[in-house]
C-alpha positions as CSV (number, residue, x, y, z in Angstrom):
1,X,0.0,0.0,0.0
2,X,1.1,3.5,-0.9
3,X,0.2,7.1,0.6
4,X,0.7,10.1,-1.7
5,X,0.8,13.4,0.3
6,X,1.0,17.1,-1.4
7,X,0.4,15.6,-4.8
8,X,-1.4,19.2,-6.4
9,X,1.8,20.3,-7.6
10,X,2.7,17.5,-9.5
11,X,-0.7,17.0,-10.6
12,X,-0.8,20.7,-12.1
13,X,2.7,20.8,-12.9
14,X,4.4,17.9,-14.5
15,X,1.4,16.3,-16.0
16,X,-0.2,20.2,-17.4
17,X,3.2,20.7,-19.1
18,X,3.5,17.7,-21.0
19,X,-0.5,17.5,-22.2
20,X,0.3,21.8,-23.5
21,X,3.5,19.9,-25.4
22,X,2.1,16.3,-26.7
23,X,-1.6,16.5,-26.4
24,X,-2.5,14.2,-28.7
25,X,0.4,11.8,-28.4
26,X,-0.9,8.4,-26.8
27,X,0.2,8.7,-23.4
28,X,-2.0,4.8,-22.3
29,X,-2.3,1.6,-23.8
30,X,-4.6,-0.6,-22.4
31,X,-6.6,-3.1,-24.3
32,X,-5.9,-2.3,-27.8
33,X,-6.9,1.2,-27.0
34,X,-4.9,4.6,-26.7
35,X,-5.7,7.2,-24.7
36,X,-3.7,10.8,-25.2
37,X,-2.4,13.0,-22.7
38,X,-5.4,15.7,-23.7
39,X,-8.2,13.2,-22.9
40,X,-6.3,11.4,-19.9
41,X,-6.2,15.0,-18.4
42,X,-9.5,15.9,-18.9
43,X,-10.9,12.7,-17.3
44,X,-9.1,13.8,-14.5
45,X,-10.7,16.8,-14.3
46,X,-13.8,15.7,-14.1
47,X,-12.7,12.7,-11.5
48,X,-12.0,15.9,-9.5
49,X,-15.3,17.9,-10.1
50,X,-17.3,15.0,-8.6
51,X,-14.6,14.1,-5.9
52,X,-15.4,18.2,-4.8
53,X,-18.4,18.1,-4.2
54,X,-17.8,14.7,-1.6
55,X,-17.2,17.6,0.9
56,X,-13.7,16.5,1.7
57,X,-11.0,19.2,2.2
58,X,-6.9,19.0,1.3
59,X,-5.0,16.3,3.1
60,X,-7.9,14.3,3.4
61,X,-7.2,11.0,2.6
62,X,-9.1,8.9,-0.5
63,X,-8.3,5.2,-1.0
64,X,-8.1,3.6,-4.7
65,X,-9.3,-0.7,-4.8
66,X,-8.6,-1.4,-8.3
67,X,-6.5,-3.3,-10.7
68,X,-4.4,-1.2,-13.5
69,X,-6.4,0.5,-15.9
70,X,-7.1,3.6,-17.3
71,X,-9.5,5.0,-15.1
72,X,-7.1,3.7,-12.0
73,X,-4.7,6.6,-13.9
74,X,-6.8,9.3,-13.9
75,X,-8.9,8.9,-10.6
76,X,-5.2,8.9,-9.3
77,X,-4.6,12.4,-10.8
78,X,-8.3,13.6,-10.1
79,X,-7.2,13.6,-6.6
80,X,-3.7,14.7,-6.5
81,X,-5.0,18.0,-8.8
82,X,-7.6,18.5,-5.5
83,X,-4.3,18.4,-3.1
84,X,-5.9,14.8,-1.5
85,X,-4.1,12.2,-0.5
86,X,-4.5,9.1,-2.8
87,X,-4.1,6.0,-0.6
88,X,-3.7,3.1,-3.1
89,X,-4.7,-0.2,-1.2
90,X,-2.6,-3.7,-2.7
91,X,-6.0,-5.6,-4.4
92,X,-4.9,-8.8,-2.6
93,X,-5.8,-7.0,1.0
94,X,-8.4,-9.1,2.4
95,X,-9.8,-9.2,5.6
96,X,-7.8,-7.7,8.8
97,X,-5.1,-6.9,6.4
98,X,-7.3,-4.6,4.2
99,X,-9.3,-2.6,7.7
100,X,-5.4,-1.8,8.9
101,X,-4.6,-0.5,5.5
102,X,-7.4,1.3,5.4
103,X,-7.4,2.5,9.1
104,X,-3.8,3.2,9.7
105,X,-4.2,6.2,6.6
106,X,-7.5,7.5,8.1
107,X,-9.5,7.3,4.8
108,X,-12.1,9.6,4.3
109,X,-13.8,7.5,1.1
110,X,-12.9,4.6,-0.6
111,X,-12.9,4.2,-4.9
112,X,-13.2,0.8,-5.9
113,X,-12.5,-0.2,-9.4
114,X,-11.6,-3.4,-10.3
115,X,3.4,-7.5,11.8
116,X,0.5,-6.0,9.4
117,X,1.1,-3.5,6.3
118,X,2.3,-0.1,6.7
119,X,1.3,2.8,4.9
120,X,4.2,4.4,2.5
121,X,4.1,7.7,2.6
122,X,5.4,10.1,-0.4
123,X,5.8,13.5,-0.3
124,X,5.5,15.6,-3.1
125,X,9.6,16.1,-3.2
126,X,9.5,11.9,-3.7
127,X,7.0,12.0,-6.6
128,X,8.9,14.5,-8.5
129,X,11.9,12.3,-8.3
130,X,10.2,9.3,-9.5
131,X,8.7,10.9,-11.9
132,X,12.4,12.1,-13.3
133,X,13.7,9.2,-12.4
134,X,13.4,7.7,-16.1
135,X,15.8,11.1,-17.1
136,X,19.0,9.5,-16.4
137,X,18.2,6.3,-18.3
138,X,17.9,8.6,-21.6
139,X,14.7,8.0,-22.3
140,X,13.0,9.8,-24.9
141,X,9.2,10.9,-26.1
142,X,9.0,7.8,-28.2
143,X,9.8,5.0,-26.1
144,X,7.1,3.0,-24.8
145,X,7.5,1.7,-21.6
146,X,5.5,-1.8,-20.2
147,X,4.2,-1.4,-17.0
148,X,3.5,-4.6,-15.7
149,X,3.9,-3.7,-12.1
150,X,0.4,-3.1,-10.0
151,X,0.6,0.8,-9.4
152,X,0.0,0.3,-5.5
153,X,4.1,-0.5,-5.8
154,X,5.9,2.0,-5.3
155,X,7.7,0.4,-8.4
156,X,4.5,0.5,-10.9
157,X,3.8,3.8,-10.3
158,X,7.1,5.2,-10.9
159,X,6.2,3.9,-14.9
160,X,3.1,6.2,-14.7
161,X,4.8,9.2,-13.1
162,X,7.7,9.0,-15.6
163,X,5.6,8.4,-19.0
164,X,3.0,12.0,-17.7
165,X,6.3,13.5,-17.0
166,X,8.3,12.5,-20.5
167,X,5.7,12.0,-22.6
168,X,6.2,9.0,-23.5
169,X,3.6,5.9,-23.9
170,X,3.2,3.4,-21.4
171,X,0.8,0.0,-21.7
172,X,-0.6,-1.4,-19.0
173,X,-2.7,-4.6,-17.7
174,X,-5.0,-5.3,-16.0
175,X,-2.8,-7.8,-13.9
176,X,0.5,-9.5,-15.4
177,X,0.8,-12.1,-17.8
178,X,3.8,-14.3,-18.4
179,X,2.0,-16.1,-21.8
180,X,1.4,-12.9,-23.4
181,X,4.3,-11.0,-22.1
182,X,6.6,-10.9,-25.5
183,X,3.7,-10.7,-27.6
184,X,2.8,-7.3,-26.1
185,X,6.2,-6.3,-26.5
186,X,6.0,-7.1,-30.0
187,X,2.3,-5.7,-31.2
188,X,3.5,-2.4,-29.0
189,X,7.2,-1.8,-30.0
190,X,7.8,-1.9,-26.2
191,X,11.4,-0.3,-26.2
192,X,11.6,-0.3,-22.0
193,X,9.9,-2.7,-19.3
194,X,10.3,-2.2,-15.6
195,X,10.9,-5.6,-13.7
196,X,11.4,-6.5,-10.0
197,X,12.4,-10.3,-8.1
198,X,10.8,-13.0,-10.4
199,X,9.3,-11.2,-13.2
200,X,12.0,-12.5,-15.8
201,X,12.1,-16.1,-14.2
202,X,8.0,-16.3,-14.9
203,X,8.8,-15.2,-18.7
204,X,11.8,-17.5,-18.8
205,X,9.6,-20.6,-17.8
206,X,7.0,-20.0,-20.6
207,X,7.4,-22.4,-23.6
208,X,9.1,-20.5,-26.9
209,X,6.5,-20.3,-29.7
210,X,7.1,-19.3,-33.0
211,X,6.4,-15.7,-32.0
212,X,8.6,-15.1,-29.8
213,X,11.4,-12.2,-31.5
214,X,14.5,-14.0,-30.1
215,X,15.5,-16.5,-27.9
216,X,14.8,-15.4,-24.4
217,X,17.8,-14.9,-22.3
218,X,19.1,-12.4,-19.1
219,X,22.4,-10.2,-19.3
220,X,24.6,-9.2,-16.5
221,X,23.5,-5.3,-16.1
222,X,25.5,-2.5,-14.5
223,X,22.4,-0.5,-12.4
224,X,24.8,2.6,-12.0
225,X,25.4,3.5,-16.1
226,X,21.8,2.2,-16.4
227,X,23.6,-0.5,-19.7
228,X,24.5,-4.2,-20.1
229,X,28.0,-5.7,-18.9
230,X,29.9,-6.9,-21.4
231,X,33.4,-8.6,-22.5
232,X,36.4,-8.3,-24.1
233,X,34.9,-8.9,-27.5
234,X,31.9,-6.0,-26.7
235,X,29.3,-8.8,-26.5
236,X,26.5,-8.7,-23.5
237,X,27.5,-11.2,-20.5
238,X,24.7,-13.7,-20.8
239,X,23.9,-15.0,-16.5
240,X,23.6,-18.5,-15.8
241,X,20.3,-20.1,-14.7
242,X,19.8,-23.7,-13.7
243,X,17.8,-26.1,-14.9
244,X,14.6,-24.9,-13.1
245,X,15.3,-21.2,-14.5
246,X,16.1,-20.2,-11.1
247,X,18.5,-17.1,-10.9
248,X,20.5,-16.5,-8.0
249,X,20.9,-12.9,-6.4
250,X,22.0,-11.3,-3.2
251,X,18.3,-10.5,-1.7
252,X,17.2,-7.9,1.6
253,X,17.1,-9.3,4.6
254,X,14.0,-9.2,6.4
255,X,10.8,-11.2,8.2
256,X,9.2,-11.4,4.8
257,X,9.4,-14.0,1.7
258,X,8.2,-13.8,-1.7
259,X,5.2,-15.9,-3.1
260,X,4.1,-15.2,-6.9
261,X,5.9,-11.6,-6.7
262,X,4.2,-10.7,-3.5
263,X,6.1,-9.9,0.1
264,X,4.6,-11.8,2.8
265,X,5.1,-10.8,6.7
266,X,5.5,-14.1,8.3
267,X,4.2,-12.2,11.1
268,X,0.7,-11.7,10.0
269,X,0.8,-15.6,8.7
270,X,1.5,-16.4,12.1
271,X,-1.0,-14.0,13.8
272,X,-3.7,-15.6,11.9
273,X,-3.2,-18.9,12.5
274,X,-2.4,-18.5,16.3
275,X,-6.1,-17.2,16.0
276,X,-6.9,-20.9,16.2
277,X,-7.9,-22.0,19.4
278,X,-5.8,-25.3,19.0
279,X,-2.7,-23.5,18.2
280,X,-0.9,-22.0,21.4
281,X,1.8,-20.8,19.0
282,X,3.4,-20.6,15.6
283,X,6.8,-19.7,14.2
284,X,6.2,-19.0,10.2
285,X,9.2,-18.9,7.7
286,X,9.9,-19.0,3.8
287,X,10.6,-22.0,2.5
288,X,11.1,-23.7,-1.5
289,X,8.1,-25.2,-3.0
290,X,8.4,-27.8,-5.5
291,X,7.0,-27.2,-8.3
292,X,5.8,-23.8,-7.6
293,X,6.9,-19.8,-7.9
């Protein structure tokens, strides 16, 4: 779950300029449609013309409940052009795990579309980095950029941010897909794609089809010069994988593990089942599935 604080400025600043210089230019892909700049702006304008008359003031705190889409986009900048914070809940929240989320930010109204959580709270000064955070990777007006990420990460959002700031084009889905992955790529002349922990491992397992533009392969990458490692002969450092695809890395430490892309607190696993009346106690830690991701 993310909290955005102070967003008005970003919202009426970053987002303005770049509809006044590309307003036609598709800023949204989503569904074999595209969506410009011009008419993702003045969606957002009227997401805000209802959301003032809800009789909520600045700093005020909304929550969004809703897979990537379009309208997740501009309700997102409806709010932030009203100076309200725009609490955006993780759509897998269920139960105790969705009330804390929602009452730890003291939310005012929630927008549904289609140890516990903690909120993540970004000022305005953090939005206007992520937004130019695509800047020192050279990316230009023309790129499109896949954002497979769900926009309540941090992560996913910073795609969104960057594209309204660039003008660039970014596609979206509704929720990630592995099979369709390199075809999107290909029907959308993806040129950049934001990835974090298994994202490549779940391409990597997917059958090669005849579709596929290449054979499917990761390279060593230097995250400081933002390009690819390579050797002597000026050819890209290809990393090993074994045989179940698995590629090893240096992870953060913490009370959490990963299951399908997703931390977990083993904290809250254990709260809930020590909720039992025939458990006294439980210790919960990550462990290697066969068979599983």
């Amino acid at each position: 779950m993310s909290t955005f604080r102070d967003g008005a400025l970003l919202a009426a600043g970053g987002t303005a300029d770049t509809v006044k210089r590309f307003p036609q230019r598709t800023y949204i892909i989503y569904e074999d449609r595209y969506y410009s700049f011009e008419y993702v702006n003045t969606q957002a304008y009227r997401v805000a013309n209802i959301i003032s008359q809800w009789g909520l003031k600045q700093e005020d705190s909304v929550s969004i409940l809703g897979n990537n889409s379009p309208d997740f986009i501009w309700t997102f900048l409806g709010l932030l052009k009203l100076g309200i914070i725009a609490t955006l809940l993780n759509t897998n929240g269920r139960g105790e795990t969705l009330i804390n989320a929602i009452d730890v930010t003291d939310t005012k109204s929630v927008i549904v579309g289609q140890g516990l959580p903690k909120a993540a709270i970004a000022m305005q000064g953090k939005l206007t980095q992520w937004a130019k955070l695509f800047l020192s990777i050279d990316v230009k007006p023309d790129d499109v950029i896949y954002d497979v990420l769900p926009f309540y990460h941090g992560v996913g959002l910073t795609g969104m941010l960057g594209a309204a700031e660039l003008g660039c084009s970014i596609l979206i889905r509704k929720k990630f897909s592995a099979h369709n992955f390199l075809a999107d790529c290909r029907i959308y002349k993806v040129t950049i794609v934001q990835y974090i922990g298994e994202l490549c491992r779940y391409v990597l397992t997917v059958p090669e089809n005849r579709l596929d533009p290449a054979p499917k392969f990761l390279v060593k990458y230097n995250v400081v010069t933002a390009t690819p490692l390579r050797d002597k002969s000026g050819r890209c450092i290809k990393v090993e994988i074994d045989k179940d695809y698995f590629v090893y890395f240096h992870d953060r430490v913490g009370d959490t593990f990963r299951w399908k892309g997703e931390n977990v607190s083993t904290t809250e696993v254990a709260n809930i089942m020590t909720a039992l009346p025939l458990i006294l106690d439980a210790n919960v830690y990550g462990i290697t599935v066969p068979g599983k991701y």
